[in-house]
N, C-alpha and C positions, 0 to 999 in steps of 0.2 A: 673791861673798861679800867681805866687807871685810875689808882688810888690818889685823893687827894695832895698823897705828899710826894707821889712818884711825877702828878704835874707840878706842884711849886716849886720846886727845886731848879727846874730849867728855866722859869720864869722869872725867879727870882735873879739868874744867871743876867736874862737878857736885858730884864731891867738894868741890873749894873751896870751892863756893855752901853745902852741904846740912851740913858735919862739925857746925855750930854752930845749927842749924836747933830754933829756939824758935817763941813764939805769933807769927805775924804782927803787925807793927804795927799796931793800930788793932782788932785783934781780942781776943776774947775766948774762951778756950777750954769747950767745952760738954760735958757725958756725951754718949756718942758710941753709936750701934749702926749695925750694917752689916757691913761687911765689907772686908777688903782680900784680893783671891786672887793668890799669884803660882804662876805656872806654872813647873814647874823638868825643863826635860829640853827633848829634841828632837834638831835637829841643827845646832845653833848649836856654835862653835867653845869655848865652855865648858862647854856642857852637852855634849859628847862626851870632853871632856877628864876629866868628874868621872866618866861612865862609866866611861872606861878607866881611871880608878883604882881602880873599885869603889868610891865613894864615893853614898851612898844618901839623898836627902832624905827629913826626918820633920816630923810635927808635935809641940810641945809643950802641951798643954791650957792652955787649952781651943781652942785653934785647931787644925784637923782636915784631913785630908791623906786625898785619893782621888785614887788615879791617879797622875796629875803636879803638880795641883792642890795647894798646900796655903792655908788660907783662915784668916786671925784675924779674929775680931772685932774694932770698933772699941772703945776704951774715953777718947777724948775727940776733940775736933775742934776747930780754933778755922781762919776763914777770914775772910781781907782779902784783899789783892791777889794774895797768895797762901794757901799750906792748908798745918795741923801737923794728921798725924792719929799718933794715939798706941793703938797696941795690945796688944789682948790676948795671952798664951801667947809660942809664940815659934816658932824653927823649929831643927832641928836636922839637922847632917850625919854619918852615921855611916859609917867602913870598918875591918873587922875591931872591936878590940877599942877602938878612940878613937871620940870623940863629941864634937862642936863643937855649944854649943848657942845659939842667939843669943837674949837676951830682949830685954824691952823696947823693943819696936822700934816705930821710928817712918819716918812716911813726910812725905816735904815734898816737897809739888805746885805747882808753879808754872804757866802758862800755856802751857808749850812743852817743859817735863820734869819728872823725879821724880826720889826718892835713896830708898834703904830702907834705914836705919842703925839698929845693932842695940849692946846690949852684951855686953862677955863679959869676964867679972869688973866692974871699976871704967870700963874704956875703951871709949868709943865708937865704932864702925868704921862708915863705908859702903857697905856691901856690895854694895848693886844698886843698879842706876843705870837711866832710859830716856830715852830723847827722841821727840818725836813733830810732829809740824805740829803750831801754834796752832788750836788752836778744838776738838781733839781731846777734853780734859780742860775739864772742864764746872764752875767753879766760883762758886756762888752766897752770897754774903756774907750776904742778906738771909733765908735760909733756914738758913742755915750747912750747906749742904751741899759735899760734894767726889765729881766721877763721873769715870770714865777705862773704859774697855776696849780690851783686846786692841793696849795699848803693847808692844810689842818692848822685853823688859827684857834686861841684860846684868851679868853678874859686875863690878866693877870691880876694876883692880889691886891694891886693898889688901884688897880679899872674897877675891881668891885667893890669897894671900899669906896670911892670915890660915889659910884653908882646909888651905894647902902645911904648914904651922908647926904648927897645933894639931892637926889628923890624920896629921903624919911621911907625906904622900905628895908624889911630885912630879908633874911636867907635867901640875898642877894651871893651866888660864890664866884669864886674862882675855876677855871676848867674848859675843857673844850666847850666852845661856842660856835663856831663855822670852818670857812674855807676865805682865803686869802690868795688871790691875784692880783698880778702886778705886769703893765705893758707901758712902760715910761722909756721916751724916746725924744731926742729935743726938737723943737716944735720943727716945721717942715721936714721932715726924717723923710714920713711916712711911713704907714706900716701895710706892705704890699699884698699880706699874707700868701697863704697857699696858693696853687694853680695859677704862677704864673704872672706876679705883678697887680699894681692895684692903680687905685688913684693916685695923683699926684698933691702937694699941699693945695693947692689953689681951689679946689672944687670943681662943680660940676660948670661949663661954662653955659651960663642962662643965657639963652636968645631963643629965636624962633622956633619951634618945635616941625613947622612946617606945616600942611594942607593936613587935614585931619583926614586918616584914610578911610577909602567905601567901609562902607557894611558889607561883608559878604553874601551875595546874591542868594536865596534860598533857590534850590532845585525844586521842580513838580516833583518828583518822586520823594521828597524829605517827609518825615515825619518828625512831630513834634517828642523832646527828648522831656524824660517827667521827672529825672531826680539826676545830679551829676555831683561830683568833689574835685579838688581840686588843693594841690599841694605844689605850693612855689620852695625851689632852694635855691634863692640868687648866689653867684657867684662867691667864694672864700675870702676873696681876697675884699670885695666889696664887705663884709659882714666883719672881719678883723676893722677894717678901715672906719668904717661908721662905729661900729661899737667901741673904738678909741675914744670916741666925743659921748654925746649925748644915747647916742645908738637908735632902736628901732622899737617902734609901738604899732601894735594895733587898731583897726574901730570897723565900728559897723559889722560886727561877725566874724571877721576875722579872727582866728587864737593862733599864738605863740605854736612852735615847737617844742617839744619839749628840750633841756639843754643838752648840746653832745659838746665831744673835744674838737675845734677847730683848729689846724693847722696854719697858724700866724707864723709870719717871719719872727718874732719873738719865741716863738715856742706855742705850743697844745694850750690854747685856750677855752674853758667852758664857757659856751654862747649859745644863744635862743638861733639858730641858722636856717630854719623851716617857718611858712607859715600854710596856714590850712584853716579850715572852717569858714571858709567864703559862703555864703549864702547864695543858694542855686538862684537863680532870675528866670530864665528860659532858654529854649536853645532846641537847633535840629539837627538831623542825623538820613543821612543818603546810603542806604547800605550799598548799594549795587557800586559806588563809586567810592565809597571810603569818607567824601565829606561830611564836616559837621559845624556847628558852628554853637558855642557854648557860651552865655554869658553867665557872669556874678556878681556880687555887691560884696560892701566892704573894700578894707585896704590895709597898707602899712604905709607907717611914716617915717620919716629920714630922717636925720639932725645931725649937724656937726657944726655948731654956731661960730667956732671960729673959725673956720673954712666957708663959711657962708651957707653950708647947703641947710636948708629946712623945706621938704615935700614929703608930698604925701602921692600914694603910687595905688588907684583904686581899681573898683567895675573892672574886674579884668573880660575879658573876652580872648578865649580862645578859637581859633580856627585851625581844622585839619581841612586843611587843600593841596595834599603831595607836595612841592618841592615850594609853595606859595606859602606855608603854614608858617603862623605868626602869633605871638601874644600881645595884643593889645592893653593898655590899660591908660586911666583919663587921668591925667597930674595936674594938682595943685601947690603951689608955690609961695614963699616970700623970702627975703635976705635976698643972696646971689641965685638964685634957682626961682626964679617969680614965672610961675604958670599959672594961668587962670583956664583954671575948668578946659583943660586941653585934653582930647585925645590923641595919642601918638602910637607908634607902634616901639614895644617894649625891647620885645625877640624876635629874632627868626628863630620858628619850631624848624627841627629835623624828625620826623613822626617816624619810625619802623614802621615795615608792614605788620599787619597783624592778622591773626585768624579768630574774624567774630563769632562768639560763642553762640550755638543755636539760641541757649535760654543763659542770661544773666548778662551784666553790664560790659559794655565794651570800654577797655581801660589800654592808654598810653603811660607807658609808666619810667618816668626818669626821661622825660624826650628833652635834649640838648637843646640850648639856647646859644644862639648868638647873636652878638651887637647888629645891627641892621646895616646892612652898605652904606647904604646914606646916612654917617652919624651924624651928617648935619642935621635930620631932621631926627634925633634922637636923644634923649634924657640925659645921655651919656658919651655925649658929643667931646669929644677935646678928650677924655680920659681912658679909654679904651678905645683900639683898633676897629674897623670893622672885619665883622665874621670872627672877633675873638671872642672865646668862650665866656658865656656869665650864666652858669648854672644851669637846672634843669626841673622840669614843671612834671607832675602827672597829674593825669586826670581822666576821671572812667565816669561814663555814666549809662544809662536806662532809659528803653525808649518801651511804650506801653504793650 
């Protein structure tokens, strides 16, 4: 770990460079969306220091805090040789009955570090600082975009000092504190990410979802199935794209992924891109013919408020029926995407054969999704093609 004065030294640098940090030369500042996330916790020699004080990071709206994570929006961008990016909400530190709130914050990326400077009242402060190898932080003049992930960000000496003052605690320090990402793009850019293309600004376009489809018919020969799982990876490029905005939540049983590197048009982003722990319902299983028909509880939720989309995407239900096979699930709605308690079908499954085990669960594992022919009667109507790819589901279960 580094010595106290082997971090100050850089920091002190950045502050110098960063306290006065306006539009780049030669730049023009744009309306901005995306995101900035810093990570605040660990066991970096500040982020231990704000634990032992009891000192507790927050978000201030609309920028939004899960976990460790807290995430603003971008609200303008301007990029030359270097990047101003200016956002939304703020972030706050709260212990006991004091509360430091830092708005206005802005970040200034240069080719080989960053500074995250905040105000609180009239004055200016730069509160975090990173540095990284060149080539890390991805900055494009002619697109006006600014990309970074998983910099090693750090408190600087006047964030804790600041910290020490306005919340009356001590052995408050200076030092590593998290991780600092940055996906700032100006507004309808969009960020397509990996595999292929994404949404476009506009959102999803809300209308009919269509005739809610059959339940699949149980066979005489089924037997009822007693325990199953069930792991959705929606599509890359969807998972870049929403978690630009507000991103993705779970309920009802549902849990997170845990985070990997996603492949954004920006660059490797760490994102929650899995979800899992749907809560089994019931469901049956036909050996002799391969059918089954799986249902679950719980969901994931959408958000991208300026774009309009806010759903929530539950009760999945899957069916293995050979070249029929589909992932259903019931959408709820408001903004631009208003579904009320609809079911629609999500995916078409492409299932492999498989060779069921005499004894233990039979499992489809990573089966490809695609958009449904008819996107008119789809969540994802107007944005994606049909029969283009949006990720892929496993799921294995156990019949008695």
């Amino acid at each position: 770990m580094a010595t106290p004065t082997s971090i100050r030294l850089p920091l002190l640098v950045l502050v110098a460079c960063a306290a006065t940090a306006v539009v780049p030369a030669g730049a023009s500042a744009a309306t901005g969306s995306g995101g900035v996330t810093l990570t605040l916790g660990g066991t970096g020699k500040a982020a231990k220091s704000l634990a032992d004080a009891g000192v507790k990071p927050g978000a201030i709206a609309p920028a939004k805090k899960r976990a460790k994570r807290v995430t603003l929006p971008v609200q303008s961008i301007a990029v030359g040789k270097s990047a101003t990016v200016a956002l939304r909400g703020g972030v706050s530190f709260k212990t006991g009955k004091r509360t430091l709130k830092l708005r206005s914050v802005r970040v200034a990326l240069t080719a080989k570090q960053a500074s995250v400077s905040a105000k609180v009242g009239k004055a200016r402060t730069t509160v975090f600082a990173a540095k990284f190898p060149k080539g890390k932080a991805k900055l494009d003049r002619s697109k006006t975009t600014a990309a970074l992930s998983g910099a090693k960000l750090a408190l600087t000496p006047k964030g804790a000092k600041l910290l020490r003052t306005k919340l009356d605690v001590s052995g408050v320090t200076d030092g590593a504190l998290g991780k600092l990402a940055i996906d700032a793009r100006p507004k309808g850019g969009g960020n397509n990410g990996g595999s292929g293309g994404g949404p476009g600004a506009g959102g999803p376009q809300a209308g009919p979802l269509g005739k809610a489809p059959p339940i699949l018919a149980r066979p005489a020969g089924a037997v009822d199935i007693s325990s199953a799982s069930l792991t959705w990876r929606p599509r890359a490029s969807w998972i870049c794209y929403i978690n630009s905005a507000e991103g993705t939540s779970v309920f009802g049983g549902a849990v997170n992924g845990s985070e990997e590197s996603v492949a954004c048009d920006s660059g490797p982003v760490n994102l929650v891109a899995s979800f899992h722990g749907f809560p089994f319902a019931s469901g049956w299983y036909e050996a002799a013919t391969g059918k089954a028909a799986i249902y679950f509880q719980g969901g994931v939720g959408f958000r991208y408020s300026d774009h309009g989309i806010n759903f929530s995407s539950s009760k999945p239900e899957i069916e293995i029926n050979g070249g029929a096979s589909r992932a259903i699930f019931t959408f709820n709605g408001t903004e631009g995407t208003k579904y009320d308690n609809q079911r629609a079908v999500l995916v078409d499954l492409r299932p492999s054969p498989i060779q069921t085990p005499p004894n233990g669960p039979v499992t489809y594992t990573d089966v490809p999704g695609t958009i449904p022919k008819d996107t008119g009667a789809s969540v994802f109507a107007g944005l994606y093609p049909a029969d283009a790819p949006f990720g892929t589901l496993t799921v294995s279960f156990t019949t008695p």
